[in-house]
C-alpha positions in Angstrom: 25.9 45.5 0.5 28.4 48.2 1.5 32.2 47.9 1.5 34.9 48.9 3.8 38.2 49.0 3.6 40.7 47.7 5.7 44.5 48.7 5.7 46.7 50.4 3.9 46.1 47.9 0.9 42.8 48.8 1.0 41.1 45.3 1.7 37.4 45.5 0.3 34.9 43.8 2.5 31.3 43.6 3.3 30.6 46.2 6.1 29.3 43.2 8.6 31.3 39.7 7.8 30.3 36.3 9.1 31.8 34.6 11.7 31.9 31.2 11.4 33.6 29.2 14.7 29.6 28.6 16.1 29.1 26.0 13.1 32.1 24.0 14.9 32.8 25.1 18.4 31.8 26.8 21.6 27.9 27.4 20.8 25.9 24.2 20.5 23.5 22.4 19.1 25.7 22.5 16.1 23.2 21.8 12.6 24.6 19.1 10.0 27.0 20.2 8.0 25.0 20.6 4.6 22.9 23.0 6.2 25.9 25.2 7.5 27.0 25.2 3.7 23.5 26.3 2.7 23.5 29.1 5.3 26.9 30.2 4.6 26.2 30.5 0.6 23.3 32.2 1.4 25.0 34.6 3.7 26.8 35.2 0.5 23.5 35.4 -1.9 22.9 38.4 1.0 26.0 40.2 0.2 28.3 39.0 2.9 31.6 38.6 1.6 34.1 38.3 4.6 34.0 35.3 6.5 36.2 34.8 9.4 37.4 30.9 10.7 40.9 29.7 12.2 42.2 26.2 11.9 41.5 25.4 16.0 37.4 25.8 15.3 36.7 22.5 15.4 40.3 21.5 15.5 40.3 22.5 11.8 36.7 21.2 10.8 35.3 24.6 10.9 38.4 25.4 7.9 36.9 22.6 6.0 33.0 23.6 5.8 34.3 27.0 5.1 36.2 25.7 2.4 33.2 23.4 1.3 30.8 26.2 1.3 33.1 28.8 -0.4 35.1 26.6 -3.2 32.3 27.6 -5.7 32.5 31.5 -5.1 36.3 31.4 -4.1 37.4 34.3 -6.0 34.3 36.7 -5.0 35.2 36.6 -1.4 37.3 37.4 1.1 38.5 34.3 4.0 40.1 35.1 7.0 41.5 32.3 9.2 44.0 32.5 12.3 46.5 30.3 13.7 48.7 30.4 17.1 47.4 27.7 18.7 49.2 24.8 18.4 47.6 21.7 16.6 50.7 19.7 16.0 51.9 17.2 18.7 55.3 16.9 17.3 56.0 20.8 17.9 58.4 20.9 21.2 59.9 24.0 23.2 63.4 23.6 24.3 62.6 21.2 27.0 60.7 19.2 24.7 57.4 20.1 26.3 54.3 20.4 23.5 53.7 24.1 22.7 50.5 25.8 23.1 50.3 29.1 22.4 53.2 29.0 19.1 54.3 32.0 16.8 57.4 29.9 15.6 58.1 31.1 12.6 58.1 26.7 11.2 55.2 26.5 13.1 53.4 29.6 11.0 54.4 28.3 8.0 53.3 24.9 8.5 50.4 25.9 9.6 49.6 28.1 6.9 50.0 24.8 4.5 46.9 22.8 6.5 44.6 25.8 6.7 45.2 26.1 2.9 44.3 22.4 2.1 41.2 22.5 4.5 40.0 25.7 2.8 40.8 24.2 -0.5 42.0 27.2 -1.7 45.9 28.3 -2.4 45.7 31.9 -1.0 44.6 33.0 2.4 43.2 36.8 2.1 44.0 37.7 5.7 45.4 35.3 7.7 45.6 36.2 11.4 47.9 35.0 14.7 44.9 34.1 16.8 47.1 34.5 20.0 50.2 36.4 21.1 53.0 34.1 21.6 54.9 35.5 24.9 57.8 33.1 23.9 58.6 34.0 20.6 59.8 37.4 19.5 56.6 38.9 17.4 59.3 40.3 15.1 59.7 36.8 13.9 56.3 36.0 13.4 55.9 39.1 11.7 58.6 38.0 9.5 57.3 34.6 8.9 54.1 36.5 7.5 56.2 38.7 5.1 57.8 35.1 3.7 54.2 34.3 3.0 53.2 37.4 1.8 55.6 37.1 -1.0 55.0 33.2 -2.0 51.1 34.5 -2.8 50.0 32.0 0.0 48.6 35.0 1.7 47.9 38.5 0.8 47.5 40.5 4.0 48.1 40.0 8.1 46.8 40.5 11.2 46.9 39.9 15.3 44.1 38.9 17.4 43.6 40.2 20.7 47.5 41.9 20.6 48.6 45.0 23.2 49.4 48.4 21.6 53.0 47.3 21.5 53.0 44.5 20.0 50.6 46.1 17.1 53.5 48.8 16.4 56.4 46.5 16.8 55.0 44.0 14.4 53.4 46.3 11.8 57.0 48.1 11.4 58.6 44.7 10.1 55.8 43.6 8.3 52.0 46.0 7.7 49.2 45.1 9.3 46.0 44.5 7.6 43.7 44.2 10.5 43.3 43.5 14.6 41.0 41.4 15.5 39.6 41.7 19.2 36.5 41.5 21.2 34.2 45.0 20.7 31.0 46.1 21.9 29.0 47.9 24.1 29.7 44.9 26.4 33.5 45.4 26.1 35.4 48.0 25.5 38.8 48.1 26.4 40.0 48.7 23.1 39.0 52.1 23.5 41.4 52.7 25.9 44.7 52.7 23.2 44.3 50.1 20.5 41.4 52.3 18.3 43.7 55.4 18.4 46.8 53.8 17.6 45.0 51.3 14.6 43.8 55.4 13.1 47.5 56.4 13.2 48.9 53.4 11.6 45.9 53.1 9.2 45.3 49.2 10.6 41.4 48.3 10.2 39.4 46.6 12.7 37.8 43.6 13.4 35.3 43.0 16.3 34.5 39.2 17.5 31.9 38.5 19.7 30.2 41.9 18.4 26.7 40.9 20.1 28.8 40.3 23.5 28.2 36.7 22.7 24.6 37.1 21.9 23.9 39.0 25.4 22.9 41.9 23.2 20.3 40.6 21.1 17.9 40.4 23.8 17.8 37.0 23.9 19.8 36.3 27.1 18.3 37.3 30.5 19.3 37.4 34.2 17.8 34.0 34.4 18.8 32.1 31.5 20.7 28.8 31.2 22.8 27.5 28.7 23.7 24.0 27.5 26.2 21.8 29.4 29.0 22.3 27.0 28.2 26.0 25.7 31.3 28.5 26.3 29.5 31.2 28.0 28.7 28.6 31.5 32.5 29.1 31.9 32.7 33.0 31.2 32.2 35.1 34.7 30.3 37.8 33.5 27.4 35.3 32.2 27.5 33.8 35.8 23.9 34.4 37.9 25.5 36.9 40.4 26.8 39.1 37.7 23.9 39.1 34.9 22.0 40.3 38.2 23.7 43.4 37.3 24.9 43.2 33.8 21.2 43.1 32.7 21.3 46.9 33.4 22.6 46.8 30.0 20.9 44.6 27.9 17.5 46.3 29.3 19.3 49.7 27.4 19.9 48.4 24.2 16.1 46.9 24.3 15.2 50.4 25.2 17.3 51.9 22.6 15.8 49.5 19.8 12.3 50.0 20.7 13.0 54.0 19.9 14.1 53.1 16.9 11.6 50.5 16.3 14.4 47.8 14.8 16.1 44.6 17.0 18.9 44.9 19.9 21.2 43.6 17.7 20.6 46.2 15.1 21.8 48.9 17.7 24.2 46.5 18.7 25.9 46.5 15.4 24.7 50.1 14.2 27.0 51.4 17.1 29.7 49.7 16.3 30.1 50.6 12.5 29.4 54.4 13.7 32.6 54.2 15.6 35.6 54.3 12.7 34.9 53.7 9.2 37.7 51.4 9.1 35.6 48.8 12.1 34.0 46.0 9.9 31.9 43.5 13.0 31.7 39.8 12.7 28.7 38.7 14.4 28.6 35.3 14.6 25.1 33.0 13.7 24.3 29.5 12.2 20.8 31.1 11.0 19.8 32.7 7.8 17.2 34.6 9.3 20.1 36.5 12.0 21.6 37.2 9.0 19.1 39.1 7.2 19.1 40.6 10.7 22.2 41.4 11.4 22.7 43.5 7.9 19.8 45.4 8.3 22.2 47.1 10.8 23.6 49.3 8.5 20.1 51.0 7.3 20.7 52.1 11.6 21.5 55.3 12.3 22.2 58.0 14.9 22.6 61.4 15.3 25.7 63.1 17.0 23.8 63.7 19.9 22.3 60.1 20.2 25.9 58.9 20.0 27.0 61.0 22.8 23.8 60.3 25.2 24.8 56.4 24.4 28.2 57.1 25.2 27.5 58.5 28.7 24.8 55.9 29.5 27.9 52.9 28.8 30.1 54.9 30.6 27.4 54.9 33.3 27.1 51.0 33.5 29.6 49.1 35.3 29.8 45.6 33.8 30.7 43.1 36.2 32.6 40.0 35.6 35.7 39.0 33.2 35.2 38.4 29.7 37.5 35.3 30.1 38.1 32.3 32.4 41.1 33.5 34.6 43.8 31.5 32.4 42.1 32.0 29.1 42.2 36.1 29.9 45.8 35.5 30.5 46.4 34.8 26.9 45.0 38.5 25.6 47.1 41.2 25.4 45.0 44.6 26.3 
């Protein structure tokens, strides 16, 4: 498959990566955990080499499959993991209330020391902090990373879901690899600032929920329910009023694909990688078959002019709903 490059240090990865938190968390049924190994190695028999975790998937079980599946091929791939959310009860603010959010610079590097054991590895390629921590001074986080930078624990850093600000005061202490934060044709407020300022800096970018968690495949309609305990119940925009509207888009997409005669998610993800060169997606699955799917993406391609008619068509469609719970969208930084 491919590569691209993110960062200054030039961080070679498969074009689309794997995310790997619906093995653990957030999307059930969840399959056994010998067949999440076997679709994760044979993500990488496809070419995938980037696969993206963090240590509260699973409250650090999704770390350990990863690590599992991985061990074998270690040094032919490329792990990113996250951490920020605190999964340490002994870790106490001032008042000796347990932290949540946490970009401590002990906290970091403790951290740092489970995700390694989990993964079974003794190097993190790009380790991320998941969340912003609006108590803690990002210049010490960013210096916490530099500490591990230079112990080898891991090579490169980045921010998830992190305002413009706090990208360019915490890239000047210490150079950011990547950002991670939601991207698609579902949501794009990152359009707004962050893509220009990650050019200028020479930052790459990551996309979760690339599919707008799965909405774009096709697969989800105005009328479709999820399981009890799946994420998206909880997310506003999946809610029945505002899919009402929202379908608007998804019944685009179809109509783009069937032009092209390939999937919705092939447009999906061929949009996104004919953004920057520098945008590497992370669409998320627990099946080989997606997979194959999702990388025939990048055989996708479109025109200057289809890019600008797609443009104004998104532009046209007013998506309705938040992306977040109330107090989860709190916790994001665009």
């Amino acid at each position: 498959m491919e590569k691209r490059y993110l960062g200054k240090n030039k961080l070679a990865v498969s074009v689309i990566g794997l995310g790997c938190m619906g093995f653990s968390q957030s999307y059930p049924p969840y399959i056994p955990s010998d067949e999440a190994v076997a679709v994760i190695r044979g993500a990488y028999d496809l070419g995938v080499t980037f696969f993206d975790t963090a240590d509260v998937y699973g409250c650090g079980e999704n770390e350990k499959l990863l690590g599992k599946a991985l061990k074998p091929i270690r040094k032919n791939v490329v792990i990113a993991t996250k951490c920020g959310f605190n999964l340490y009860d002994d870790l106490k603010d001032e008042l000796g209330r347990p932290i949540g959010i946490c970009g401590r610079a002990d906290y970091v590097k403790k951290a740092v020391e489970k995700s390694l054991q989990r993964l079974q590895t003794d190097y993190i390629d790009l380790y991320y902090l998941h969340r912003v921590d609006p108590h803690t001074p990002i210049e010490e986080t960013a210096g916490a990373m530099a500490d591990l930078i230079k112990e080898g624990k891991i090579l490169n850093w980045g921010i998830s879901e992190a305002s413009v600000r706090t990208v360019r005061t915490a890239h000047g202490v210490c150079p950011l690899t990547a950002v991670q934060s939601e991207y698609s044709m579902w949501y794009r407020a990152v359009e707004k600032e962050l893509l220009a300022t990650l050019e200028e800096l020479n930052i790459g970018f990551v996309p979760f929920s690339p599919l707008g968690k799965a909405v774009l495949t096709g697969r989800i309609q105005k009328d479709t329910t999820f399981a009890q305990d799946d994420f998206r119940n909880i997310i506003p925009r999946f809610n029945k009023e505002n899919m009402q509207n929202n379908i608007k888009l998804v019944d685009y997409v179809e109509e783009l694909a069937k032009n092209k005669a390939v999937t919705p998610a092939q447009i999906a993800l061929a949009w996104l990688l004919a953004q920057k060169p520098w945008i590497v997606p992370i669409p998320g699955t627990k099946k080989l078959s997606r997979i194959r799917e999702n990388i025939k993406s990048t055989d996708v391609s479109f025109s200057p002019e289809e890019l600008t008619a797609i443009r104004n068509t998104l532009d046209s469609i007013t998506i309705t709903g938040c992306r977040y719970p109330e107090e989860q969208e709190k916790l994001t930084g665009l």
